[in-house]
N, CA, C and O atoms as a DFTB+ gen file, in Angstrom:
464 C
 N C O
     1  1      91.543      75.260     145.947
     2  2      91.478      74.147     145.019
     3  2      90.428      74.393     143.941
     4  3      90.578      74.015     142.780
     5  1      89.428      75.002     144.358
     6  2      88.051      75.142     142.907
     7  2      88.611      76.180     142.185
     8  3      88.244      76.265     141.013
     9  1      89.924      77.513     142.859
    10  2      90.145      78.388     141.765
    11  2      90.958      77.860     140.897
    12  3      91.208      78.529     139.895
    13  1      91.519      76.660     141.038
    14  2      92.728      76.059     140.456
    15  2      92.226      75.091     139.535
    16  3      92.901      74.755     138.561
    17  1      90.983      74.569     139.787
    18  2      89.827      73.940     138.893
    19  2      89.155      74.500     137.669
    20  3      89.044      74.051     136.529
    21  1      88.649      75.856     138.360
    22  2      88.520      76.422     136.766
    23  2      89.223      76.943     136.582
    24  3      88.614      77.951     136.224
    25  1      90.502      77.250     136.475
    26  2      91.375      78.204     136.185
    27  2      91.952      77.343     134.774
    28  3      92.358      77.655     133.655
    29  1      91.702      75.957     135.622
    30  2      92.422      74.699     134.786
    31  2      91.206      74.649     133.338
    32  3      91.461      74.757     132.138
    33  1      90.052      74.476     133.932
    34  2      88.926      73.993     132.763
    35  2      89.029      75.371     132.058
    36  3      89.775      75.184     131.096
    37  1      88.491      77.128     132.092
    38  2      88.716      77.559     131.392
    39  2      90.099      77.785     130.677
    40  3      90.025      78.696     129.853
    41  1      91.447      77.153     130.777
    42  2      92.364      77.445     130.083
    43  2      92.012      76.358     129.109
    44  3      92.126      76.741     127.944
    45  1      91.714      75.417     129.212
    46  2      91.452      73.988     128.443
    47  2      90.729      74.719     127.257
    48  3      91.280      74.765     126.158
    49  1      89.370      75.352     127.491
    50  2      88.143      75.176     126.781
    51  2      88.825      76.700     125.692
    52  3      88.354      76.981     124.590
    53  1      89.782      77.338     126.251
    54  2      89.860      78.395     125.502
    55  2      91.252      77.723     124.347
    56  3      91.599      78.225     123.278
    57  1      91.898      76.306     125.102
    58  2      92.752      76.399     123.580
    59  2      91.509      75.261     122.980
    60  3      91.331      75.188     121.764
    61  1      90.948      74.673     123.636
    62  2      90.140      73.855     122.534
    63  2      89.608      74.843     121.033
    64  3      89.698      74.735     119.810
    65  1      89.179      75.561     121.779
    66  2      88.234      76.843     120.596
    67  2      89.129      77.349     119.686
    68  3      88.943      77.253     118.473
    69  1      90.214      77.953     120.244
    70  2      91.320      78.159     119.517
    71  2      91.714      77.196     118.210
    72  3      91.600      77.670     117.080
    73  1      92.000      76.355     118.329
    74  2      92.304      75.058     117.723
    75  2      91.655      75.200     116.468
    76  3      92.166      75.157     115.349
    77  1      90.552      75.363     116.763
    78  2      89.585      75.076     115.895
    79  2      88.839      75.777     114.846
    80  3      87.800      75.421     114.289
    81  1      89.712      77.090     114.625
    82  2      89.233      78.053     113.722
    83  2      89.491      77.662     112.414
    84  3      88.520      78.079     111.783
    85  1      90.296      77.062     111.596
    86  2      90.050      76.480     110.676
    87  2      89.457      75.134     109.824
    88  3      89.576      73.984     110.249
    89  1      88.978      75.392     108.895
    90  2      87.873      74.406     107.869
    91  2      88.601      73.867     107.435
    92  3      89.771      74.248     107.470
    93  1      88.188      72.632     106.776
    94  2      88.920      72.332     105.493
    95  2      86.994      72.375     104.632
    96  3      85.859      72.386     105.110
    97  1      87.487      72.385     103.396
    98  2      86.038      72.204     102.700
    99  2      86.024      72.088     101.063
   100  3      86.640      73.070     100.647
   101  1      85.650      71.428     100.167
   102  2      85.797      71.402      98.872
   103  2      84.958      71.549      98.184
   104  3      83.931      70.900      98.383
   105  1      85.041      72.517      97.021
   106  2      84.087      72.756      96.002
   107  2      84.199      72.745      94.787
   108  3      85.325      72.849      94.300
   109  1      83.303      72.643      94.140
   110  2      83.338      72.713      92.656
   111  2      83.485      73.759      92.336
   112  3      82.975      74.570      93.108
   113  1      84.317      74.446      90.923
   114  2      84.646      74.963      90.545
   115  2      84.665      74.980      88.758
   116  3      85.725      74.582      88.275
   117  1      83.672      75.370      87.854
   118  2      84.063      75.256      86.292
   119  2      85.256      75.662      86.076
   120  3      85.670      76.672      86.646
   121  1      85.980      74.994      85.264
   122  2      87.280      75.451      84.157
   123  2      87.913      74.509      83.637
   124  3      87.732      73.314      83.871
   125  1      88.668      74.963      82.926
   126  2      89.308      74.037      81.789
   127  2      90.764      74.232      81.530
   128  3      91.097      73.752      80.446
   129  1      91.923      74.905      82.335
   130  2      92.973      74.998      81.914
   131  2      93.632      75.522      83.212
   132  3      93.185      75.854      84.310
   133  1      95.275      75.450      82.481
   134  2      95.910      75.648      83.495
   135  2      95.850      77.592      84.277
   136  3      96.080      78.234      85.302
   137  1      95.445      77.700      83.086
   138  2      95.482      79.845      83.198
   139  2      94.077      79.564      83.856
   140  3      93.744      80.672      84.275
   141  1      93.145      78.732      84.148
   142  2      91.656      78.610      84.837
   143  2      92.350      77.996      86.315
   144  3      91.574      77.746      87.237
   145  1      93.472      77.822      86.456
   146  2      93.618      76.960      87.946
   147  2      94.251      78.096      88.452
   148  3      94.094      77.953      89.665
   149  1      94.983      79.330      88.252
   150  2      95.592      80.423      88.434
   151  2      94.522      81.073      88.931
   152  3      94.487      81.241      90.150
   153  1      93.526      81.529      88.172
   154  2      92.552      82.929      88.041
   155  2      91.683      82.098      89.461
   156  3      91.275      82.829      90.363
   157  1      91.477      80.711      89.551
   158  2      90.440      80.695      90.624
   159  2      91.588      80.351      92.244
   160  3      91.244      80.668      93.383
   161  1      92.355      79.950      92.037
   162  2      93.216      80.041      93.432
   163  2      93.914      81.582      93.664
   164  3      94.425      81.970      94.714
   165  1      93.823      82.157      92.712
   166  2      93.897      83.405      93.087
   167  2      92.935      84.125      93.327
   168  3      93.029      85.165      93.978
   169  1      91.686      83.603      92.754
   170  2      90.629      84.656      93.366
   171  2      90.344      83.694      94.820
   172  3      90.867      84.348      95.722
   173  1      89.941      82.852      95.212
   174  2      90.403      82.558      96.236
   175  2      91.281      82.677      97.491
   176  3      90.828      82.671      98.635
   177  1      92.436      82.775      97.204
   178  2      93.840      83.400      98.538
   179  2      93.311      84.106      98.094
   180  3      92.545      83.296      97.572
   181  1      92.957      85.001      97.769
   182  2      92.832      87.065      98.397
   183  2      91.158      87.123      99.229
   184  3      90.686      88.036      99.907
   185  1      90.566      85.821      98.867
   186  2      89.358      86.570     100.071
   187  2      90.269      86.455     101.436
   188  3      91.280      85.756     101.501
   189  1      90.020      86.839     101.955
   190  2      90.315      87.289     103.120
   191  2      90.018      86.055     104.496
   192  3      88.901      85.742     104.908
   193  1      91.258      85.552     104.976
   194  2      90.432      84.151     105.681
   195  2      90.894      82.716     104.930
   196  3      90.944      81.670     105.577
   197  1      91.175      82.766     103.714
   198  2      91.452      81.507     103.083
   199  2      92.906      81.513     103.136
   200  3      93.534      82.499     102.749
   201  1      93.474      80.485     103.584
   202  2      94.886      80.576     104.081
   203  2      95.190      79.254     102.661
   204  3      96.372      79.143     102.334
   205  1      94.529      78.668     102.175
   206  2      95.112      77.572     100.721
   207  2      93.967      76.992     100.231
   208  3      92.899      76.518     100.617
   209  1      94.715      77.252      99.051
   210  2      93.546      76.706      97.801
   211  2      94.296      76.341      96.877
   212  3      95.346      76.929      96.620
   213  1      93.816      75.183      96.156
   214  2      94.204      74.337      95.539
   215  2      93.455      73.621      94.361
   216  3      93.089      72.470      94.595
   217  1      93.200      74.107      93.221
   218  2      92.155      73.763      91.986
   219  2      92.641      72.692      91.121
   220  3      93.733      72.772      90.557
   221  1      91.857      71.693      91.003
   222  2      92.095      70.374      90.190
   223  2      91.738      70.406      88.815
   224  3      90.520      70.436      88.635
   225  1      92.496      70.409      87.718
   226  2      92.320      70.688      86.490
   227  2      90.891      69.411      86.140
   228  3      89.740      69.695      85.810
   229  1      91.406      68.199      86.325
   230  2      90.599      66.787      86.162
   231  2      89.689      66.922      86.807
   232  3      88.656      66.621      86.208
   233  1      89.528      67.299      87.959
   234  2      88.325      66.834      89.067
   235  2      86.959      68.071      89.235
   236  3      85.758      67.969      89.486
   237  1      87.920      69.265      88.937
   238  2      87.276      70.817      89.030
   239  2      87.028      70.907      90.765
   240  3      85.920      71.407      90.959
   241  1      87.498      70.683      91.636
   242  2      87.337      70.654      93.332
   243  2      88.550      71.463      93.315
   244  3      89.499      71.295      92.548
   245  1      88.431      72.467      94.337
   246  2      88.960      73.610      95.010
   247  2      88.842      72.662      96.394
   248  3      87.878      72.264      97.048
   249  1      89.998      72.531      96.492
   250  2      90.339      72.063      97.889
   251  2      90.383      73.782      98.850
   252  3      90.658      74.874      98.354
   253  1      90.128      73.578      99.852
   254  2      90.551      75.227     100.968
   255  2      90.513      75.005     102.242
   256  3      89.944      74.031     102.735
   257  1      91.088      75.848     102.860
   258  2      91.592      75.788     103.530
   259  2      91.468      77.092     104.285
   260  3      92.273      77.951     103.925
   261  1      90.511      77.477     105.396
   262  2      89.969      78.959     105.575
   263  2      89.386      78.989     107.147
   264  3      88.748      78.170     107.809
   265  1      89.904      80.302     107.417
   266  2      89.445      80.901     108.779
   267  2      88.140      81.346     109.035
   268  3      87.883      82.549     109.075
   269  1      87.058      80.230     109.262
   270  2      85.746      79.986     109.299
   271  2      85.478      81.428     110.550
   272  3      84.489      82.068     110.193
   273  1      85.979      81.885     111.560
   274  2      85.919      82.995     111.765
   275  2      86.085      84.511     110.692
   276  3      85.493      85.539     111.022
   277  1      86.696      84.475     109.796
   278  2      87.019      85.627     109.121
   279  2      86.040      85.776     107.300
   280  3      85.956      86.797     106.617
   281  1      85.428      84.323     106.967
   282  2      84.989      84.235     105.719
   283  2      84.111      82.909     105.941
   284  3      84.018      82.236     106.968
   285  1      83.273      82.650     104.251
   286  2      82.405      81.328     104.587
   287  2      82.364      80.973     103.228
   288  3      82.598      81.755     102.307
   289  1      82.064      79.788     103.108
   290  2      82.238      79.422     101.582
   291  2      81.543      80.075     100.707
   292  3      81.892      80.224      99.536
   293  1      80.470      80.529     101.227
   294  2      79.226      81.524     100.077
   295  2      80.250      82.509      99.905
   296  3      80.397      82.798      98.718
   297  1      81.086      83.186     100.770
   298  2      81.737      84.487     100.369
   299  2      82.581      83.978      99.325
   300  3      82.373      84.372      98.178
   301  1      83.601      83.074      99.582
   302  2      84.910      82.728      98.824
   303  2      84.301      82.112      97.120
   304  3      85.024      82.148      96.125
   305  1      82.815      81.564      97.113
   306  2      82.460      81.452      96.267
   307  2      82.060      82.522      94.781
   308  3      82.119      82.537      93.552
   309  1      81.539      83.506      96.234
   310  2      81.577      84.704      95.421
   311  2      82.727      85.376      94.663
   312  3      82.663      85.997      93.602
   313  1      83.811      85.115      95.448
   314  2      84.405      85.918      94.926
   315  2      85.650      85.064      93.527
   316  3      86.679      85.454      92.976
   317  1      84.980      84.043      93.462
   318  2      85.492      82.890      92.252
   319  2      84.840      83.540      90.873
   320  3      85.286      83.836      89.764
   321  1      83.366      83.613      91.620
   322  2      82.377      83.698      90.545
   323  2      82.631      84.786      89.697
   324  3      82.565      84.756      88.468
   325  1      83.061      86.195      90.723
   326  2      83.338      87.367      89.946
   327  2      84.765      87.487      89.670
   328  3      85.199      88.596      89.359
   329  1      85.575      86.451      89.746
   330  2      86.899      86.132      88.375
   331  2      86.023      85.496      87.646
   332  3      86.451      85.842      86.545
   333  1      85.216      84.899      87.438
   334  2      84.456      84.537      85.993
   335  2      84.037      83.446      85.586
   336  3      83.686      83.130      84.449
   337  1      84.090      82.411      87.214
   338  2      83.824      81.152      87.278
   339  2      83.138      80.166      88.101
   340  3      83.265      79.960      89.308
   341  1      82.452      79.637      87.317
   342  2      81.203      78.877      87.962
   343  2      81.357      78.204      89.237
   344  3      82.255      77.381      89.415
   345  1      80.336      78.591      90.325
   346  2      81.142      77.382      91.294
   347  2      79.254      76.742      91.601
   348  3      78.238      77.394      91.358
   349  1      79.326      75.321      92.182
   350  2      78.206      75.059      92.304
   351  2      76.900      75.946      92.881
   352  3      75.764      75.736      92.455
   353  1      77.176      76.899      93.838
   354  2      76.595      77.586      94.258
   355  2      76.263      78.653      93.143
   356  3      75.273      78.488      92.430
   357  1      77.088      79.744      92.992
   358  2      76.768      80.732      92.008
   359  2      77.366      80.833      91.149
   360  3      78.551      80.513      91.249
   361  1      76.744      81.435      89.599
   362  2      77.035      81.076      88.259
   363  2      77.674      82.665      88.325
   364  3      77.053      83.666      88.681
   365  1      79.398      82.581      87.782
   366  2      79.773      84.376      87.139
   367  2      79.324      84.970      86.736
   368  3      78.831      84.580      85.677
   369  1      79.065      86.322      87.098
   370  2      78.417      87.039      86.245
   371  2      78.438      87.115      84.244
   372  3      79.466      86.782      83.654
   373  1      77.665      87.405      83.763
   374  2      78.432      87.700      82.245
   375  2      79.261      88.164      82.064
   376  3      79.973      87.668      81.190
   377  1      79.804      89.609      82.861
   378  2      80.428      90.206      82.005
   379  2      81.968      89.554      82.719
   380  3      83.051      89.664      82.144
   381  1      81.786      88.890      84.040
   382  2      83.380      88.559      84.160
   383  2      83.473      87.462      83.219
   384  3      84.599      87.282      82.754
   385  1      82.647      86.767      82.872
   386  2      82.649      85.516      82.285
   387  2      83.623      86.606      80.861
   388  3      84.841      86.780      80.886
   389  1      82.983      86.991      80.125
   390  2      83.395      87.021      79.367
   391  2      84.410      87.741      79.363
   392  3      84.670      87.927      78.175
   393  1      85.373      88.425      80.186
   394  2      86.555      89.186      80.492
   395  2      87.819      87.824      80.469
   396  3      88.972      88.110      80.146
   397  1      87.405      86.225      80.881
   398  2      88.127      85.528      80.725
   399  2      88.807      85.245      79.389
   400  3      88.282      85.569      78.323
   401  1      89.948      84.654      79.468
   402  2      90.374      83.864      77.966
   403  2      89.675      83.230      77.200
   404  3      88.927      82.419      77.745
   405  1      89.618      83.333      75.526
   406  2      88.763      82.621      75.357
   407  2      89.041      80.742      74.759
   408  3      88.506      79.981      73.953
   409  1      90.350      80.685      75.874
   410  2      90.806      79.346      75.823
   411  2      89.953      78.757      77.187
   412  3      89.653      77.566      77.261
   413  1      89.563      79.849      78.369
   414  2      89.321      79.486      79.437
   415  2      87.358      79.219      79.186
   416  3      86.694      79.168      80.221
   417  1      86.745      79.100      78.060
   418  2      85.022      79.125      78.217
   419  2      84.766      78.144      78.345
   420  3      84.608      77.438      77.349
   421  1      84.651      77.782      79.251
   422  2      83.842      76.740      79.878
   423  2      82.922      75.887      79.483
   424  3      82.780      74.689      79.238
   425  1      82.129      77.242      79.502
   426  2      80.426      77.149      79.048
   427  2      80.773      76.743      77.326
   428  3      79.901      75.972      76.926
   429  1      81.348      76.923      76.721
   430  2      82.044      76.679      75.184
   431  2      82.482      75.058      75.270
   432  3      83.395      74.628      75.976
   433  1      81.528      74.174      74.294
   434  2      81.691      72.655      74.357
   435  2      82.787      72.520      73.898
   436  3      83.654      71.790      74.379
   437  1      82.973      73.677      72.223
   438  2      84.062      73.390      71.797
   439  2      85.567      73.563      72.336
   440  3      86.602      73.072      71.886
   441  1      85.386      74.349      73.354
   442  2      87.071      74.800      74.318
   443  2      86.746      73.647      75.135
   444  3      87.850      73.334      75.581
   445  1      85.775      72.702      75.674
   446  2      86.374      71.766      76.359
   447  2      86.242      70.645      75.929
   448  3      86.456      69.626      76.586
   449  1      85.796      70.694      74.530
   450  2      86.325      69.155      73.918
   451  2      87.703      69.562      73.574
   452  3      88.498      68.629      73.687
   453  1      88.225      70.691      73.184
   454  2      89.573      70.833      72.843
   455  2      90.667      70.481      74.136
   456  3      91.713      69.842      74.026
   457  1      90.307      70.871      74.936
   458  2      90.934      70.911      76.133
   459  2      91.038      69.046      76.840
   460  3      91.659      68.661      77.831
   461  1      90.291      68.338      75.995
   462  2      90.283      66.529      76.516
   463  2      91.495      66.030      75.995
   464  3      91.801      64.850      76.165
């Protein structure tokens, strides 16, 4: 009867854990267009671990959706930043920044008063 006890509790505790490998988590994200909601959900799905992402033109939040075993938001952030876009944590480098469109500058008042 006690091998049948834990046999029972560790099968439990191993799908609990299971279960539970994915996040949900939302971040900010700079941009201003629809070619800016492309470049950051795509730099996003390819880290490695993020199974959906989802960028809000209005709101700038990257919804995701990620295998907290395989990646962490500092990584997936990073790798936003070096497509060329700001996320609260870390600012793009220059030179991706400036590899973007220059419909996509952000940092440019005048591309996002144009863009209202």
């Amino acid at each position: 009867m006690k091998k049948l006890t834990l046999i029972i509790t560790l099968l439990i505790t191993t799908i609990t854990f299971a279960q539970n490998k994915n996040e949900k988590a939302t971040i900010e994200v700079d941009g201003v267009c629809g070619m800016c909601k492309e470049r950051i959900e795509k730099a996003a799905i390819r880290t490695k671990g993020v199974k959906s992402a989802v960028w809000s033109i209005e709101t700038h939040e990257l919804k995701l959706i990620y295998d907290e075993r395989k990646t962490d938001l500092m990584t997936i952030s990073k790798s936003i930043a070096n497509a060329g876009h700001d996320t609260k944590d870390i600012k793009a480098p220059q030179e991706a920044y400036d590899a973007i469109h220059h419909c996509c500058k952000y940092r440019d008042e005048e591309v996002v008063d144009d863009q209202d």
